[in-house]
C-alpha positions in Angstrom: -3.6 16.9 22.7 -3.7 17.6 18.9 -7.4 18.1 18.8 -7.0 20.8 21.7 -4.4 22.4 19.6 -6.3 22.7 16.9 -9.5 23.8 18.6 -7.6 26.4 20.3 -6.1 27.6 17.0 -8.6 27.6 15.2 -10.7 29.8 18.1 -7.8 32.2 17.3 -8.0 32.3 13.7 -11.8 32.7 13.9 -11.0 35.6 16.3 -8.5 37.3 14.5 -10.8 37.2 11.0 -13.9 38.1 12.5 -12.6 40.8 14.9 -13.2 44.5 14.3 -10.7 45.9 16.2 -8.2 44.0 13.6 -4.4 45.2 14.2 -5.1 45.2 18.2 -6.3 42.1 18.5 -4.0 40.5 16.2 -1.3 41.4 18.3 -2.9 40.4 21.8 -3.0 37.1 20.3 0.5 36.7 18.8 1.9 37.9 21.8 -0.2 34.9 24.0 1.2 32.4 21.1 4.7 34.0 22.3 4.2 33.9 25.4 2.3 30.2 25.3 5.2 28.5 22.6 8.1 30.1 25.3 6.3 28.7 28.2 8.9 26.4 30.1 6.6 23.2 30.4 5.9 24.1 26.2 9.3 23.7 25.9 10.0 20.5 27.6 7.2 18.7 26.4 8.8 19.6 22.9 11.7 18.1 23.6 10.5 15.6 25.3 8.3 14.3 22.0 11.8 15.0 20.0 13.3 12.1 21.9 10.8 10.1 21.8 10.9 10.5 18.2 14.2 10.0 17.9 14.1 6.6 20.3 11.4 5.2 17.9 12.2 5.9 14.3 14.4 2.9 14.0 12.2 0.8 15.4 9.6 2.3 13.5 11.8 2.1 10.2 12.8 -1.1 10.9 8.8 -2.6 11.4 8.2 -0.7 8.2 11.5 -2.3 6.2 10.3 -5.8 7.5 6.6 -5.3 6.1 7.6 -4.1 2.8 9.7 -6.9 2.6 6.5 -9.2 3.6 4.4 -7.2 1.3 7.1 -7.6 -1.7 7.6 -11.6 -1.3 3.3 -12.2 -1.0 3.2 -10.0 -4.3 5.6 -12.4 -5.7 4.3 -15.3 -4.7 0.9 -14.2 -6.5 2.7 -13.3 -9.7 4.4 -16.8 -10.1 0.7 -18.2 -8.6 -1.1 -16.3 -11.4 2.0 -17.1 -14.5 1.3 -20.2 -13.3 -2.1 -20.3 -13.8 -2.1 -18.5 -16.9 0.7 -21.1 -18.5 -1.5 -23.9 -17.4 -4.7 -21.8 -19.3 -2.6 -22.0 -22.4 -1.6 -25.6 -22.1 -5.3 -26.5 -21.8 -6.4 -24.1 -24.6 -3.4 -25.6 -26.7 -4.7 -29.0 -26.0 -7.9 -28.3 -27.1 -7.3 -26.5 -30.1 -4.8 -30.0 -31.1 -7.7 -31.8 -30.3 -10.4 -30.0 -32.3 -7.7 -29.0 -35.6 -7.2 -32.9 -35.7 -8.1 -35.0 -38.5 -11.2 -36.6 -38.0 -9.7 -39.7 -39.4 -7.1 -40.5 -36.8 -7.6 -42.9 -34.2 -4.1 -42.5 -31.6 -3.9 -45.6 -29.4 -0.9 -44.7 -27.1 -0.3 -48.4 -27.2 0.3 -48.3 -30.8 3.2 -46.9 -32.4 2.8 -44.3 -34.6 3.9 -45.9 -37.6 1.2 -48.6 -36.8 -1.7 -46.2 -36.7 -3.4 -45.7 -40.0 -6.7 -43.8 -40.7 -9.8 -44.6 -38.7 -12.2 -47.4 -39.7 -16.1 -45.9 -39.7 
């Protein structure tokens, strides 16, 4: 229905532009747009799309609350997924930075207590 709207409008603005008799024609056509957008069965069908509008925008809203809402808790859940990640990434690179800043000397036995460990024996 849209597409024939459009087709037929733009027919009549391609008419009105490229006509010669200008003023004339101009008129013909806004009067049949008059007469056309006054038509009865124009009228109803109007006002029939109006209700329907009006019966399904809160359904409509209401589909579009509830996938925000969806939207809004997966982005959260990929935030904390990727803090996560990211804390664990630090972890790891703290780790390994302990590791390699660490006296070459030191042996750490976990069975040991630490005031039992002494430098490493080469």
């Amino acid at each position: 229905m849209r597409a024939r709207i459009a087709l037929v409008a733009g027919i009549g603005i391609g008419y009105v532009l490229g006509a010669r008799a200008g003023r004339e024609s101009y008129e013909k056509i806004k009067t049949q747009a008059t007469n056309v957008w006054h038509d009865p069965k124009v009228q109803e069908g109007i006002k029939a799309t109006e209700e329907t509008i009006k019966e399904k925008a809160p359904v409509v809203a209401e589909k579009a609350k509830e996938a925000a809402a969806t939207a809004a808790d997966k982005t959260k859940a990929k935030v904390e997924e990727v803090k996560e990640t990211r804390a664990e990434h630090k972890v790891e690179k703290a780790a390994e930075k302990a590791v390699k800043d660490a006296p070459a000397d030191v042996i750490s036995d976990p069975a040991t207590a630490p005031e039992a460990e002494g430098p490493a024996v080469s």
